[in-house]
C-alpha positions as CSV (number, residue, x, y, z in Angstrom):
1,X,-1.9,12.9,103.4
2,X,-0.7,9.7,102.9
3,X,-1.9,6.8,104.7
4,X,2.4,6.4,105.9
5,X,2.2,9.9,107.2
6,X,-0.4,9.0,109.6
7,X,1.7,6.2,111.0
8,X,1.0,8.0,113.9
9,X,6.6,6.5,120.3
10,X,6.1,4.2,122.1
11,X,6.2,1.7,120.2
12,X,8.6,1.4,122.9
13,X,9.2,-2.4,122.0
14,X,10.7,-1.9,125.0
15,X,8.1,-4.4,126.2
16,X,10.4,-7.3,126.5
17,X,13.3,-7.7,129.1
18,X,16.2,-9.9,128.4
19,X,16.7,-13.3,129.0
20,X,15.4,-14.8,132.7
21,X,18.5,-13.7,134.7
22,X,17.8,-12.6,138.1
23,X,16.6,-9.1,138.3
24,X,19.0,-7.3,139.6
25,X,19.5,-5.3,143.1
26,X,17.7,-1.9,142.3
27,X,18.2,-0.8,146.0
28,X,21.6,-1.6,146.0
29,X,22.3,0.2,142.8
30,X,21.1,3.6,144.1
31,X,24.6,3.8,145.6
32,X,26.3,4.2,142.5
33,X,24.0,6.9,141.1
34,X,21.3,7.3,138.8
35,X,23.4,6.6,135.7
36,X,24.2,2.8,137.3
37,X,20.7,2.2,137.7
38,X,19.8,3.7,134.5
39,X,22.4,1.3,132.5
40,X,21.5,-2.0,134.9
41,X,17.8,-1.5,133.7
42,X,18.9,-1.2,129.9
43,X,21.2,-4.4,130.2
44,X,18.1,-6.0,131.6
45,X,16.0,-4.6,128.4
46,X,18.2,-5.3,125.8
47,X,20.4,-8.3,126.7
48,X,19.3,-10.7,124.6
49,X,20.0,-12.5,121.4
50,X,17.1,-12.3,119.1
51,X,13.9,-11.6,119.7
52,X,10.3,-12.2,117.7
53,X,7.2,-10.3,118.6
54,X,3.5,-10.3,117.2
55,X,1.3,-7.7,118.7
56,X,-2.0,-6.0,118.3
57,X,-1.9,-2.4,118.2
58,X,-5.5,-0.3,119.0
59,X,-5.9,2.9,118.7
60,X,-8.7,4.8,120.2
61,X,-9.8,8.4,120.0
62,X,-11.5,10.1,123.6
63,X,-14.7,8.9,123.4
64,X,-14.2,6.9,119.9
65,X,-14.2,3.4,118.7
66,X,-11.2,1.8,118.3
67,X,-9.3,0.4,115.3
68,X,-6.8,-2.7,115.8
69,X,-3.7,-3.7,113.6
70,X,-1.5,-6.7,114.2
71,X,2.3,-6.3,113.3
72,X,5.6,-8.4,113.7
73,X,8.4,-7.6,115.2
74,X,12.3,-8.9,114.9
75,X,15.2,-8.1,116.3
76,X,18.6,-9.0,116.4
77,X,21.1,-6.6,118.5
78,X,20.2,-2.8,117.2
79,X,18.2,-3.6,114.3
80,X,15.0,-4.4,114.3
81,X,12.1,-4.9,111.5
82,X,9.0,-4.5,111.5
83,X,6.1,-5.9,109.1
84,X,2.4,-4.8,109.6
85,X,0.1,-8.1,108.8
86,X,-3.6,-7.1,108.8
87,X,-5.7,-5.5,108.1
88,X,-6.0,-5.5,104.5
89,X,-5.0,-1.8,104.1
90,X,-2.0,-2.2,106.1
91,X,-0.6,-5.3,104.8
92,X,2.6,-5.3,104.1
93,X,3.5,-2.1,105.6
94,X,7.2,-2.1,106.8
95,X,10.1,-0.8,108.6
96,X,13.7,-0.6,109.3
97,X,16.2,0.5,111.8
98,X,19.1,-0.8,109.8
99,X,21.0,-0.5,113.2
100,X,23.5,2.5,112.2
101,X,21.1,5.2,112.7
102,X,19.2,5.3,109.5
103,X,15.2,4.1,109.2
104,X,13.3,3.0,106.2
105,X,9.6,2.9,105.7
106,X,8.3,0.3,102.6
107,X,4.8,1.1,101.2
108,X,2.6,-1.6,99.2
109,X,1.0,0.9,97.6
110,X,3.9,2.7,96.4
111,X,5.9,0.1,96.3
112,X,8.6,2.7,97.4
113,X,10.9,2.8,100.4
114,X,12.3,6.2,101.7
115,X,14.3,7.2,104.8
116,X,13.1,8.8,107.5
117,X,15.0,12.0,108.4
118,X,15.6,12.6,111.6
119,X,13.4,15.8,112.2
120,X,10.3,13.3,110.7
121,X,10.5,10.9,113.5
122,X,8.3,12.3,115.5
123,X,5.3,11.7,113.0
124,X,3.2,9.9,114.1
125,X,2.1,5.7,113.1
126,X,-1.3,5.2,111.8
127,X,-3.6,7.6,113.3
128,X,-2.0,6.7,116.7
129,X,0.2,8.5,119.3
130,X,3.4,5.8,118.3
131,X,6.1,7.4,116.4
132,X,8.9,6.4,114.1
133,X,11.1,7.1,117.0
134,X,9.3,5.2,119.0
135,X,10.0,2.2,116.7
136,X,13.3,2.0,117.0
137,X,14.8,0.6,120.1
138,X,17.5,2.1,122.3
139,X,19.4,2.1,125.2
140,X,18.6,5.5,127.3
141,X,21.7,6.1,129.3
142,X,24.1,6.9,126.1
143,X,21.4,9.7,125.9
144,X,19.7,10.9,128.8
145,X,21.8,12.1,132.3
146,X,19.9,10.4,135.3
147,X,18.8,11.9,138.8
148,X,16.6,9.7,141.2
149,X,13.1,11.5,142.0
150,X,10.8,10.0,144.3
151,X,11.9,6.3,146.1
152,X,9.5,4.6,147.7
153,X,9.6,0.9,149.0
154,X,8.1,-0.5,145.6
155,X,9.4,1.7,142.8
156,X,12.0,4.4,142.2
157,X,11.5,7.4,139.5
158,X,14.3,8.4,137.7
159,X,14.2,12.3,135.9
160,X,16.1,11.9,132.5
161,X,17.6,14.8,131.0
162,X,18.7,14.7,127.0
163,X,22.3,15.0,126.7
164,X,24.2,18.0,124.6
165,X,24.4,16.9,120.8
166,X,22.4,13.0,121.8
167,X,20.1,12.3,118.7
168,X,16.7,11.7,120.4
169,X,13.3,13.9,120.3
170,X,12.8,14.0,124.0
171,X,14.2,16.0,125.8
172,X,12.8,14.9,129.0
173,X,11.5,11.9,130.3
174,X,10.7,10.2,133.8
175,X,10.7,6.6,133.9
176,X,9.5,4.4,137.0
177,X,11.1,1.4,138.0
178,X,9.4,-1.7,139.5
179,X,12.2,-2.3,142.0
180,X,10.7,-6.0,142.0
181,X,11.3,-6.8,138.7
182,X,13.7,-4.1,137.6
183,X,12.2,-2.9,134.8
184,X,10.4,0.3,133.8
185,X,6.5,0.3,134.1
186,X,5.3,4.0,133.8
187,X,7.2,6.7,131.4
188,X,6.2,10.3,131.0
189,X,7.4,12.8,128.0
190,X,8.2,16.4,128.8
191,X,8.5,18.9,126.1
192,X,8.6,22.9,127.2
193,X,8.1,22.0,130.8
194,X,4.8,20.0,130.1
195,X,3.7,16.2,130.2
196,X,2.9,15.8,127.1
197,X,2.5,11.9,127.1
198,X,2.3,8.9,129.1
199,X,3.2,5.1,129.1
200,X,1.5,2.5,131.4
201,X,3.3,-1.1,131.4
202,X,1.1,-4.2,132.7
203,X,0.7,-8.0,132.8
204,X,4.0,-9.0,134.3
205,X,5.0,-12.5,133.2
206,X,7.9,-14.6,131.4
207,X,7.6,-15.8,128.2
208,X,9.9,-17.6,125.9
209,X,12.5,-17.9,128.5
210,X,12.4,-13.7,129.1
211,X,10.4,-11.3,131.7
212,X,8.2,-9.1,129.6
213,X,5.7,-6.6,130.5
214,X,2.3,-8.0,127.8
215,X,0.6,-4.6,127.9
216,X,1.4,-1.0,127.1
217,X,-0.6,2.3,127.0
218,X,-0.1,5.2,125.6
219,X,-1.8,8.3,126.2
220,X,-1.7,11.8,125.3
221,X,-2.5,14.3,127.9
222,X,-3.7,17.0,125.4
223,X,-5.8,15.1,123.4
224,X,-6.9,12.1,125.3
225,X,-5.4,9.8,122.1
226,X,-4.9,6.3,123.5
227,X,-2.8,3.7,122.0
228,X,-2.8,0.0,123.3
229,X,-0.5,-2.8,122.8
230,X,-0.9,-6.2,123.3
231,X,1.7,-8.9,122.9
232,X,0.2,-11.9,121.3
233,X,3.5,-14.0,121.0
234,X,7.3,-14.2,122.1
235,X,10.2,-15.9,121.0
236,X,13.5,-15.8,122.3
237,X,17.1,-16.8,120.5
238,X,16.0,-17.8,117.5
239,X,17.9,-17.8,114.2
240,X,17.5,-14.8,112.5
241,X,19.7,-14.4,109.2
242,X,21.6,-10.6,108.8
243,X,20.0,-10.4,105.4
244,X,16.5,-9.9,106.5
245,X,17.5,-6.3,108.1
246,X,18.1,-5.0,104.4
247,X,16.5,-2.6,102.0
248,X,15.9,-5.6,99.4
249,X,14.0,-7.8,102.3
250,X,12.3,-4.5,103.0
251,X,10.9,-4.6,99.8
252,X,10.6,-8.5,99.0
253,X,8.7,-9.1,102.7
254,X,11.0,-11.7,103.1
């Protein structure tokens, strides 16, 4: 197997909230329906300009020793690349949501790019429980219907259902909302009924000018597989030519 089939979601960059707006009134929202709340919390995510991330990545088996990677991220509206940096082995690794549905993968080794068909997103991101899908960032309510689930004074869980014919893996999720911040801290993944993983968000802070959550863990329930993310550095609105969300930058690692 090739060391880019074991790129073993959540890459969830969905990390990083938008620009420091106030958050908005979560409580208030509930009166509209789970759909309102659902789209106010991606606005929050995903209203920005640009965005530049560096993170460590570790991944560590139940039991096991872990293995870090750093990676960079940018992203300009819905395309976003990203550009593994070290170790050695990994260097250069790249990919590309290209922003109209289509992803590309570049191997150093190779020194081949391919698409990634949709029924291969789910494969997983170098030994980890992140998955193609993962890397590419979305808004949720064009996809998933939303009902409230528990409400309590601190958070509110809302129970995602996939929507007929919408082009994501899941077909399940439960997200909670830190009513504070109004941003999604804790996601689970259902598949046939079952949990099948799990998404812890920590660290509130702002950085850059944005909210962000600096942490994220993933888990999987089966196996006990846990994936960490640390954000090492933000950067909001700057420059970011068109040209580097291409096939030929992909290649170049320019």
């Amino acid at each position: 197997m090739t060391r880019l089939a074991l790129l073993a979601p959540l890459f969830s960059i969905a990390l990083v909230a938008t620009a420091a707006a106030a958050p908005p009134d979560v409580n208030a929202l509930k009166a509209k329906g789970g759909t309102a709340v659902l789209e106010a919390i991606d606005k929050r995510t995903y209203d920005y300009t640009t965005q530049k991330w560096v993170f460590r990545m570790t991944v560590k088996e139940k039991g096991g020793q872990g293995r870090q990677v750093t990676f960079s991220v940018w992203q300009k509206g819905n395309k976003r690349l990203v550009r593994f940096l070290e170790p050695g082995d990994v260097k250069g690794m790249s990919m590309l949501s290209a922003g109209d549905g289509d992803m590309y993968v570049y191997s150093p080794q190779t020194d081949n790019v391919r698409r990634v068909a949709s029924s291969a997103r789910r494969q997983t991101l170098l030994g980890s429980n992140m998955t193609y899908e993962d890397m590419n960032a979305v808004m949720l309510a064009p996809l998933y219907d939303a009902a409230f689930g528990e409400d309590a004074a601190t958070h509110l869980w809302l129970d995602l259902t996939r929507k007929a014919g919408a082009d994501t893996s899941w077909e399940k999720l439960r997200l909670r909302v830190d009513k504070k911040a109004a941003l999604v801290d804790h996601i689970e993944y259902w598949e046939g009924g079952k949990k099948v993983r799990e998404q812890v968000r920590n660290v509130f802070t702002e950085e850059g000018g944005a909210p962000t959550w600096k942490s994220i863990a993933m888990t999987d329930v089966g196996t006990g597989l846990s994936t960490s993310l640390e954000m090492l550095e933000q950067k909001i609105g700057d420059d970011i030519p068109d040209n580097i969300f291409s096939k030929r930058s992909l290649v170049r690692g320019q």
